[in-house]
FIKOLZA-1660 file (N, C-alpha, C; in steps of 0.1 Angstrom, whole numbers, plus 5000, padded with zeros to 4 digits):
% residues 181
   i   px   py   pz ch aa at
   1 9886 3030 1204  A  X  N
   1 9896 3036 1196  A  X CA
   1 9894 3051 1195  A  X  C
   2 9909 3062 1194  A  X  N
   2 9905 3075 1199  A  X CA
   2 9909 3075 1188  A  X  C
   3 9901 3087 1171  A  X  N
   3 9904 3092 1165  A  X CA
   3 9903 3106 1165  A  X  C
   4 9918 3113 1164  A  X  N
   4 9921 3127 1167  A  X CA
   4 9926 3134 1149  A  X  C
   5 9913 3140 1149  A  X  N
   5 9919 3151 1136  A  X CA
   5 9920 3167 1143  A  X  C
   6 9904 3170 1132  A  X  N
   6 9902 3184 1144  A  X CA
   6 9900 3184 1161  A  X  C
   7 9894 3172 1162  A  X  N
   7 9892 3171 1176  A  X CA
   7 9889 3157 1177  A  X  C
   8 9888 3152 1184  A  X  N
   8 9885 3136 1192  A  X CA
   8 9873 3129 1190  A  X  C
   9 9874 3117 1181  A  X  N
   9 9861 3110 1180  A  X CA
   9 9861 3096 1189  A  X  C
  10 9849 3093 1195  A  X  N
  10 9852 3079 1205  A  X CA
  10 9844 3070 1195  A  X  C
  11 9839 3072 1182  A  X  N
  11 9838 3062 1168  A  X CA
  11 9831 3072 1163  A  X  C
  12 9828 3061 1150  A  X  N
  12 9818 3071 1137  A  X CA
  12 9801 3067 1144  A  X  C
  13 9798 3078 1136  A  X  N
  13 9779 3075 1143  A  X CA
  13 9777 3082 1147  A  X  C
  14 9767 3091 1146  A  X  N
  14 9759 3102 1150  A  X CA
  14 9758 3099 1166  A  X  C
  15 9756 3092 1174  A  X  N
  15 9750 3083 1188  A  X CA
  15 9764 3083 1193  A  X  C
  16 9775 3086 1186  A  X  N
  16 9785 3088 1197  A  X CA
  16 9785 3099 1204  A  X  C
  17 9791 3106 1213  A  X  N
  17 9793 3118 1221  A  X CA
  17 9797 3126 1214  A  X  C
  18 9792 3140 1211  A  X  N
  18 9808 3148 1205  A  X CA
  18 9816 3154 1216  A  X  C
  19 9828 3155 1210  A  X  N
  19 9842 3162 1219  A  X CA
  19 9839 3177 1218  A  X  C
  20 9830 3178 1225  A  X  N
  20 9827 3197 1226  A  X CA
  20 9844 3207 1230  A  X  C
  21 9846 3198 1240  A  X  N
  21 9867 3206 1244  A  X CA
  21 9869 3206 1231  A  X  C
  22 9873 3194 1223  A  X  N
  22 9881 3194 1211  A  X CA
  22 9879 3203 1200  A  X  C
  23 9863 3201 1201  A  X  N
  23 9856 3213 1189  A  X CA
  23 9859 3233 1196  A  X  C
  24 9857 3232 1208  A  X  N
  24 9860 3245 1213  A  X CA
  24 9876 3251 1211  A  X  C
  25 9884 3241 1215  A  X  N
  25 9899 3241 1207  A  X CA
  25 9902 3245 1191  A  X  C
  26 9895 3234 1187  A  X  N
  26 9900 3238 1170  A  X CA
  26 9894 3252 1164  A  X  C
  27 9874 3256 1169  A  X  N
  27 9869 3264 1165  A  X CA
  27 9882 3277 1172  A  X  C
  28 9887 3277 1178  A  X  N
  28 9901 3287 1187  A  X CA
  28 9909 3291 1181  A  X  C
  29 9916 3281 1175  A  X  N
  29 9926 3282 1171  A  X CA
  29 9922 3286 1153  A  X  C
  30 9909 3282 1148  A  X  N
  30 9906 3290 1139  A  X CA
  30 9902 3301 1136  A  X  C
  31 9897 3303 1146  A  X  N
  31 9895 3320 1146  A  X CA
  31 9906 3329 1149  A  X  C
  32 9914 3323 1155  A  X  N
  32 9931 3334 1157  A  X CA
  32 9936 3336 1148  A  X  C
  33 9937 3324 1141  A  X  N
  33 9945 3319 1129  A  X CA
  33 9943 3323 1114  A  X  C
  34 9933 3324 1113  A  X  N
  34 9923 3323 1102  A  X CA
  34 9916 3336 1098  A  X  C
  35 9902 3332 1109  A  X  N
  35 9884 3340 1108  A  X CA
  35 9889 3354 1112  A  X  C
  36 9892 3355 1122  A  X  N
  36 9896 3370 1127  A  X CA
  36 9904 3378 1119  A  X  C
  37 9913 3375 1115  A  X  N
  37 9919 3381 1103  A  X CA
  37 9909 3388 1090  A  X  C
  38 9904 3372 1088  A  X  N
  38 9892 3380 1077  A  X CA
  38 9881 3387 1079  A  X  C
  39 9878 3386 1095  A  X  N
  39 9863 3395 1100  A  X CA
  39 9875 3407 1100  A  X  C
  40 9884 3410 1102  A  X  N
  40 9889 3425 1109  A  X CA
  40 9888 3432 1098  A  X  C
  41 9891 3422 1083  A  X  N
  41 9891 3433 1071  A  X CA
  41 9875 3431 1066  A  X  C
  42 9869 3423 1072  A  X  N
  42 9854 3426 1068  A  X CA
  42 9851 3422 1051  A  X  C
  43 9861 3408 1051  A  X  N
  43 9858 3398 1039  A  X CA
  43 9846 3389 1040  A  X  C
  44 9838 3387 1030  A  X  N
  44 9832 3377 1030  A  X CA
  44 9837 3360 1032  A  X  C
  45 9834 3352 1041  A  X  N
  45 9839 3339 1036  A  X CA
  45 9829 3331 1036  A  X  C
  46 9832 3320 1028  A  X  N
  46 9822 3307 1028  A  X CA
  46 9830 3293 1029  A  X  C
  47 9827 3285 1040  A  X  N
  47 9835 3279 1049  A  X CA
  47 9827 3259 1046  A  X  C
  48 9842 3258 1046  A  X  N
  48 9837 3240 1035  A  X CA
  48 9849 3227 1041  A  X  C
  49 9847 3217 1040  A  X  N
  49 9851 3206 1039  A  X CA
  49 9844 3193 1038  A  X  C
  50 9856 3181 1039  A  X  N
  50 9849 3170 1035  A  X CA
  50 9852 3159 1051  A  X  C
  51 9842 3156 1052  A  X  N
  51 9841 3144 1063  A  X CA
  51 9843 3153 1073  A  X  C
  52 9854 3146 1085  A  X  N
  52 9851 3157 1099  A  X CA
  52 9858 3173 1098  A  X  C
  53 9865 3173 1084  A  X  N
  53 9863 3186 1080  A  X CA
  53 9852 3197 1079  A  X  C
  54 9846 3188 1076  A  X  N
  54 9827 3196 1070  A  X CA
  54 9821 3193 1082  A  X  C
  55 9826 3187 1093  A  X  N
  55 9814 3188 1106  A  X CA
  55 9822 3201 1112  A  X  C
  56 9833 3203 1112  A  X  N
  56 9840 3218 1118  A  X CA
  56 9838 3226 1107  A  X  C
  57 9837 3225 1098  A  X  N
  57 9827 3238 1089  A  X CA
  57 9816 3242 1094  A  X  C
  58 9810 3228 1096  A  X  N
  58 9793 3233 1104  A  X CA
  58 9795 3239 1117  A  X  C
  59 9808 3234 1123  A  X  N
  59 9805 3239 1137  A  X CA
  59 9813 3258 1134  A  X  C
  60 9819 3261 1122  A  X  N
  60 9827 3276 1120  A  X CA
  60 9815 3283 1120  A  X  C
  61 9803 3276 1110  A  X  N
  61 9795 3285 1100  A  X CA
  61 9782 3287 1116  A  X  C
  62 9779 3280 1123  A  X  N
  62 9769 3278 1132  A  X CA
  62 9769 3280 1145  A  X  C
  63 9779 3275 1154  A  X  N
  63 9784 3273 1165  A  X CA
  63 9786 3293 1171  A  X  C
  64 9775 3297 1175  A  X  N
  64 9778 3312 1183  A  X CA
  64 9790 3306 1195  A  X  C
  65 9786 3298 1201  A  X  N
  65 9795 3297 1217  A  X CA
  65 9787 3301 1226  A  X  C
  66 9772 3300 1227  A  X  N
  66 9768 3307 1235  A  X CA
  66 9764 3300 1245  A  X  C
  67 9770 3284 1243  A  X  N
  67 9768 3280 1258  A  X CA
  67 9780 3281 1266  A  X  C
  68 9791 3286 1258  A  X  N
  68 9803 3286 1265  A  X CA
  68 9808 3304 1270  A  X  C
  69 9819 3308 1277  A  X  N
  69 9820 3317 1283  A  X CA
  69 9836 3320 1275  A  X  C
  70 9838 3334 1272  A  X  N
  70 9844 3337 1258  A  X CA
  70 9865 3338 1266  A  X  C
  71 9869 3335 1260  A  X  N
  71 9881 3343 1266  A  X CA
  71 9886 3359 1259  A  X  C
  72 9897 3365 1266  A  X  N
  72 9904 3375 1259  A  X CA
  72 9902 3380 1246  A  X  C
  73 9904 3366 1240  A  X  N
  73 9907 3371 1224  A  X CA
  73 9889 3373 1218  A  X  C
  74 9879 3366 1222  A  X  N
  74 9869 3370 1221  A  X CA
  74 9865 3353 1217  A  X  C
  75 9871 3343 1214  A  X  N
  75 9869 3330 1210  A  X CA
  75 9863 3319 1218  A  X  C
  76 9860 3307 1214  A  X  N
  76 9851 3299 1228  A  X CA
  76 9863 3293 1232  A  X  C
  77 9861 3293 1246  A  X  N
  77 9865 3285 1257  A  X CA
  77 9860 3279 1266  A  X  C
  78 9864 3273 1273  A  X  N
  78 9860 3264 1283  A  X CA
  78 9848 3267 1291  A  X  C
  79 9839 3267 1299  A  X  N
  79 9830 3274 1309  A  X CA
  79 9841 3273 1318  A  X  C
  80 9839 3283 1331  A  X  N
  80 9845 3288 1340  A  X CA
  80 9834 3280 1352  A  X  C
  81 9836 3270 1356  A  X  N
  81 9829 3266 1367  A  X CA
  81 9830 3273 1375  A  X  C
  82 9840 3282 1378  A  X  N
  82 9835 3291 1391  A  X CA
  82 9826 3304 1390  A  X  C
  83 9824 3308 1377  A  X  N
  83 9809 3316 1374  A  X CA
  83 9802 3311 1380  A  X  C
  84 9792 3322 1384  A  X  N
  84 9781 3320 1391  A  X CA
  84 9773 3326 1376  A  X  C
  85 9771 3333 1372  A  X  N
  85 9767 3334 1360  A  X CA
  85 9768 3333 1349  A  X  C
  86 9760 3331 1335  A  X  N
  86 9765 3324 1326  A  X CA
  86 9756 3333 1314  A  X  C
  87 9764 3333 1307  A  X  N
  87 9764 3340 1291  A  X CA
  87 9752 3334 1284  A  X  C
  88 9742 3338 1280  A  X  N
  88 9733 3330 1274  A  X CA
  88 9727 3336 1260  A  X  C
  89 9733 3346 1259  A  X  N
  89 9736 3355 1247  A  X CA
  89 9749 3359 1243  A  X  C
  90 9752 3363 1233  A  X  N
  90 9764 3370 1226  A  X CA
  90 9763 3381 1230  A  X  C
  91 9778 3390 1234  A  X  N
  91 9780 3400 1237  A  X CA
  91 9782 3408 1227  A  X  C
  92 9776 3420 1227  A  X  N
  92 9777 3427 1212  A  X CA
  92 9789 3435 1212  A  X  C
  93 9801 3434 1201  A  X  N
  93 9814 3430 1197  A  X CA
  93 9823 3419 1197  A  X  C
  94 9814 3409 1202  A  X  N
  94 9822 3399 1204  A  X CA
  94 9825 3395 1189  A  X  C
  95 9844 3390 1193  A  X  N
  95 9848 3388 1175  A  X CA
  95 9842 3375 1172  A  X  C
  96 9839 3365 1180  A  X  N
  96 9835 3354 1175  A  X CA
  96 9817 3360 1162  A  X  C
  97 9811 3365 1172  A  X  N
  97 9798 3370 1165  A  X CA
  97 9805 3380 1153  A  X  C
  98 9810 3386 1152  A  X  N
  98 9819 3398 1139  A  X CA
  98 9823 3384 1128  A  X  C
  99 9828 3375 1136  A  X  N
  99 9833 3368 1127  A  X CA
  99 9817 3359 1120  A  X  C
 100 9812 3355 1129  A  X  N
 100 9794 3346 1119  A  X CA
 100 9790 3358 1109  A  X  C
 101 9791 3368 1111  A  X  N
 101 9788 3378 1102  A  X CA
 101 9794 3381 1087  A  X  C
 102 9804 3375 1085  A  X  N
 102 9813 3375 1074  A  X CA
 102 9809 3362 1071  A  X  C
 103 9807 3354 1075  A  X  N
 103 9804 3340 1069  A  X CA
 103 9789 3339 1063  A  X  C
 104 9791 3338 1042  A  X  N
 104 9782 3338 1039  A  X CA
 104 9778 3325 1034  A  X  C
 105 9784 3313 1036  A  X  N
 105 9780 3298 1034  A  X CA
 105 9790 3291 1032  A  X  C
 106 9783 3279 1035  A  X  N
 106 9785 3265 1044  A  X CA
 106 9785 3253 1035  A  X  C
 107 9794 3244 1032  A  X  N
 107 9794 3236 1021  A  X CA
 107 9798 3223 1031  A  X  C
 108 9794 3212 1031  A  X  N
 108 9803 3200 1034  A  X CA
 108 9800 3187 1026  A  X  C
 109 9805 3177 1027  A  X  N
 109 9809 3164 1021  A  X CA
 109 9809 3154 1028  A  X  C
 110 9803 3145 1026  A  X  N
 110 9806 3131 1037  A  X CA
 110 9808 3136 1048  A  X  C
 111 9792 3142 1055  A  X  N
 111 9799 3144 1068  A  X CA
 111 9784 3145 1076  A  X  C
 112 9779 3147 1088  A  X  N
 112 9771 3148 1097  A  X CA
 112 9778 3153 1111  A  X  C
 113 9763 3156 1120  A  X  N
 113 9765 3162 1131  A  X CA
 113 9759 3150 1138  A  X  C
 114 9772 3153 1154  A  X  N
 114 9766 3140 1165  A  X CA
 114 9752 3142 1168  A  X  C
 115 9744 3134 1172  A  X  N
 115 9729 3133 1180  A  X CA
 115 9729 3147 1191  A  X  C
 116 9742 3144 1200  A  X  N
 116 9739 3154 1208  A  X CA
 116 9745 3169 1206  A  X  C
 117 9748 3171 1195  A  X  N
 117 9758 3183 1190  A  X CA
 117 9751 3194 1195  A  X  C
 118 9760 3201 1198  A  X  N
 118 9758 3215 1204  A  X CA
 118 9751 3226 1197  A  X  C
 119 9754 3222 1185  A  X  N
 119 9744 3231 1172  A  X CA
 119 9729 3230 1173  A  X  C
 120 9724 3221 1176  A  X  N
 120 9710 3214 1177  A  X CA
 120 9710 3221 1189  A  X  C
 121 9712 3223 1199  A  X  N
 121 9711 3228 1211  A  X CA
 121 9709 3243 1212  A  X  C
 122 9719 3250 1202  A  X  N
 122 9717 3260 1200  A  X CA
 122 9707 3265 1193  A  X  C
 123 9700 3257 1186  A  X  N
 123 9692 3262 1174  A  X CA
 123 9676 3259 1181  A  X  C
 124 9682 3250 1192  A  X  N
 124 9666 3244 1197  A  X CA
 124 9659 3258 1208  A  X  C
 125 9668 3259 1216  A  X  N
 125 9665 3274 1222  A  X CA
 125 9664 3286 1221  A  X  C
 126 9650 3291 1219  A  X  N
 126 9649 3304 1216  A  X CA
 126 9655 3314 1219  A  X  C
 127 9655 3311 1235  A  X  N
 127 9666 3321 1243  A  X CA
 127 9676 3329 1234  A  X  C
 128 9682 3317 1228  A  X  N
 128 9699 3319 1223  A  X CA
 128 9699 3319 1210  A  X  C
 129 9687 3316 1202  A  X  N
 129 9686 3314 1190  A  X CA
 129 9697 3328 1178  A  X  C
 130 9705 3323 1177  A  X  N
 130 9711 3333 1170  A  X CA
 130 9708 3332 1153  A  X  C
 131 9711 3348 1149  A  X  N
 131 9703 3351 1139  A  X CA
 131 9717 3343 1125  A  X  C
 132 9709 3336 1119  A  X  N
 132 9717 3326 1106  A  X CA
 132 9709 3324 1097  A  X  C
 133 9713 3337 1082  A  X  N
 133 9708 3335 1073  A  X CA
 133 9719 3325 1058  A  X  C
 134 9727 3320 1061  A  X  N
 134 9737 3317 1057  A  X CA
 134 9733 3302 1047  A  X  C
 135 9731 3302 1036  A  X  N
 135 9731 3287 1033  A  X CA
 135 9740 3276 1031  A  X  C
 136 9735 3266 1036  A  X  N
 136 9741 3251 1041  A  X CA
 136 9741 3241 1026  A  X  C
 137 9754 3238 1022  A  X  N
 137 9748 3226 1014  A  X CA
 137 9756 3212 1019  A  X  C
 138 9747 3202 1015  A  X  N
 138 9755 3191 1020  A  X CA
 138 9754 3180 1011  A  X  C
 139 9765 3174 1007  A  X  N
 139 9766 3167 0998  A  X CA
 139 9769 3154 1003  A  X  C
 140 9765 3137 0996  A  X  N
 140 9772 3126 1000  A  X CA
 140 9765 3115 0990  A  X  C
 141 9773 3107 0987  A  X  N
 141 9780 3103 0981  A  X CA
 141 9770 3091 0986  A  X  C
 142 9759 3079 0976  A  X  N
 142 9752 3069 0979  A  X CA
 142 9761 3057 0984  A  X  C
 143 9776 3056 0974  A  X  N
 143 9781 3044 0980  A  X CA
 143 9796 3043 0995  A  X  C
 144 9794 3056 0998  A  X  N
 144 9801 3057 1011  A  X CA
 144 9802 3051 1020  A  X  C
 145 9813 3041 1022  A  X  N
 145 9811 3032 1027  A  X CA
 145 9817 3036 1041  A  X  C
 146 9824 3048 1045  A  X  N
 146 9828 3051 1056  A  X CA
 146 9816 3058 1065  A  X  C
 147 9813 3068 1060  A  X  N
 147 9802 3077 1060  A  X CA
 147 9789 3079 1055  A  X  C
 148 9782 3073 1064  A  X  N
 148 9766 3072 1059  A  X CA
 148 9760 3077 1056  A  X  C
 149 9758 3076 1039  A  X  N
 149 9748 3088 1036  A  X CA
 149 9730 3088 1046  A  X  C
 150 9733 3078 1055  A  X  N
 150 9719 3086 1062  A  X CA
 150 9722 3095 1071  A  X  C
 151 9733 3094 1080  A  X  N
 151 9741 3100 1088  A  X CA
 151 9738 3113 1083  A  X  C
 152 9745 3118 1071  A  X  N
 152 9744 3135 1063  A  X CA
 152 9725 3139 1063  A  X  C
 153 9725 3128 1059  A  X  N
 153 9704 3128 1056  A  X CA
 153 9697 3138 1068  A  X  C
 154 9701 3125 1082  A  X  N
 154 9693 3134 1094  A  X CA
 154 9697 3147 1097  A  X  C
 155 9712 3145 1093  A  X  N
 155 9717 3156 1100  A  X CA
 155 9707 3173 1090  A  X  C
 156 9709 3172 1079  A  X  N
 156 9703 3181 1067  A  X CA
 156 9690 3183 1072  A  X  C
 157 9681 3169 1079  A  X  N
 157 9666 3174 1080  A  X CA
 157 9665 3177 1095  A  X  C
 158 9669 3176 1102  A  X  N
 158 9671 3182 1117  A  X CA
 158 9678 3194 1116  A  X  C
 159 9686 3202 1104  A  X  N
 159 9689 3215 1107  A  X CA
 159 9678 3223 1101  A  X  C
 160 9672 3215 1090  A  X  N
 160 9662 3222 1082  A  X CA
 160 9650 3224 1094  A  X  C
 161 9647 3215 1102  A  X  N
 161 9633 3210 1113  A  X CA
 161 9636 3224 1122  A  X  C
 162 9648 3228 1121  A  X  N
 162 9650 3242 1133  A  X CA
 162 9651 3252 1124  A  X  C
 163 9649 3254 1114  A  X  N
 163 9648 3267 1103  A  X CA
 163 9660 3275 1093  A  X  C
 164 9668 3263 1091  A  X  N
 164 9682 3262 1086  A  X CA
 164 9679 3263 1070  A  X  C
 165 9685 3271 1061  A  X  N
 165 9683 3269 1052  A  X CA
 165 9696 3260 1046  A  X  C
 166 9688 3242 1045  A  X  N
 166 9697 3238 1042  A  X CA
 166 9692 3226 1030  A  X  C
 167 9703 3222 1021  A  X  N
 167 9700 3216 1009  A  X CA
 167 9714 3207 1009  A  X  C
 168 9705 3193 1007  A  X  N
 168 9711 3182 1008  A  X CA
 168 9710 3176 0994  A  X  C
 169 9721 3173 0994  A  X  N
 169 9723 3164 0973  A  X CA
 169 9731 3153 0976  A  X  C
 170 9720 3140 0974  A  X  N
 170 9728 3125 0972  A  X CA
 170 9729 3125 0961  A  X  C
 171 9743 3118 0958  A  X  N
 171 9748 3120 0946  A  X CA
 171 9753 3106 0941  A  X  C
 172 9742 3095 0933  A  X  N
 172 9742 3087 0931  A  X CA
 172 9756 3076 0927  A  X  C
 173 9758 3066 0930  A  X  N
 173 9770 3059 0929  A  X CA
 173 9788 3063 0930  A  X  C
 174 9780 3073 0937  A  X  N
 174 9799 3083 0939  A  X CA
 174 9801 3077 0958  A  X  C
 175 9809 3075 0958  A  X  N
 175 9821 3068 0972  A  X CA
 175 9829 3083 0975  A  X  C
 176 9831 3085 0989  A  X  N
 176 9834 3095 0996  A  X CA
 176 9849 3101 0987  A  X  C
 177 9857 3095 0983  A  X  N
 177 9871 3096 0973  A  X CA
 177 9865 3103 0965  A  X  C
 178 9857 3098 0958  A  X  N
 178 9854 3104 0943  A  X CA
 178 9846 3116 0946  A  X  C
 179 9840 3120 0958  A  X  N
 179 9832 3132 0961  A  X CA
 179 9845 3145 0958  A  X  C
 180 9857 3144 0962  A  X  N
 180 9867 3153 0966  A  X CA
 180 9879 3149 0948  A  X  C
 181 9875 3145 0948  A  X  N
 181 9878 3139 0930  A  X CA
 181 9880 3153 0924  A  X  C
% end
């Protein structure tokens, strides 16, 4: 079953694949739309949702692009298989990096990152390790029956295991509805 919001899920569960295109698309069209706007005036923002809302918050607040190869407007795109070379740092002006810099925290809701998410990948490599002082909160909800609060659990202590400052609140007897209540 294909669920399409921000981007494409092939089910729920950390163990599924994430849609890296889909997430490179929506983080795109948010930063046109949106981030760039507010990095150009050099606003603060702090960036939130609930369920796969708040996993594209994680990927706004987190996600440099630096495994990807930037277009025009400065935003991630696709890799260019015909590079012979590849970006493995951020280019200094790049608006995507202008824009992480305006972003002073990270809130989500009934939500987690896939096993293989690109964030973890980012964070695992020194190489690329981009600099994120920004705090993470993550909230969920004990009787969520869509969204496992263990699902939010790993995801909280695998970003914290790579030096995230992040803080996770189960919030006893509340169901994902009543989180957004």
């Amino acid at each position: 079953m294909k669920m399409s919001v921000w981007h494409d899920r092939t089910g729920l569960g950390p163990k599924f694949p994430e849609d890296t295109e889909g997430i490179r698309n929506s983080l795109e069209s948010l930063d046109k739309n949106i981030l760039n706007p507010l990095a150009t005036k050099e606003l603060p923002v702090v960036v939130g949702g609930f369920s796969q809302g708040g996993h594209m918050a994680m990927h706004v607040a987190l996600n440099d692009c630096s495994n990807s190869n930037y277009n025009s407007s400065g935003s991630c795109s696709k890799k260019d298989n015909n590079s012979s070379t590849s970006s493995s740092k951020l280019e200094s002006g790049n608006p995507r990096k202008n824009i992480q810099s305006c972003i002073k925290g990270c809130f989500v809701m009934s939500s987690y990152l896939h096993d293989d998410s690109n964030i973890y990948k980012i964070f695992s490599n020194e190489n690329i390790l981009p600099e994120v002082k920004l705090p993470l909160l993550m909230t969920h909800g004990t009787r969520d029956r869509m969204i496992s609060s263990k699902w939010g659990e790993k995801t909280a202590k695998k970003l914290k295991d790579v030096g995230l400052d992040v803080r996770f609140k189960l919030i006893d007897g509340i169901t994902s509805i009543q989180l957004v209540e």
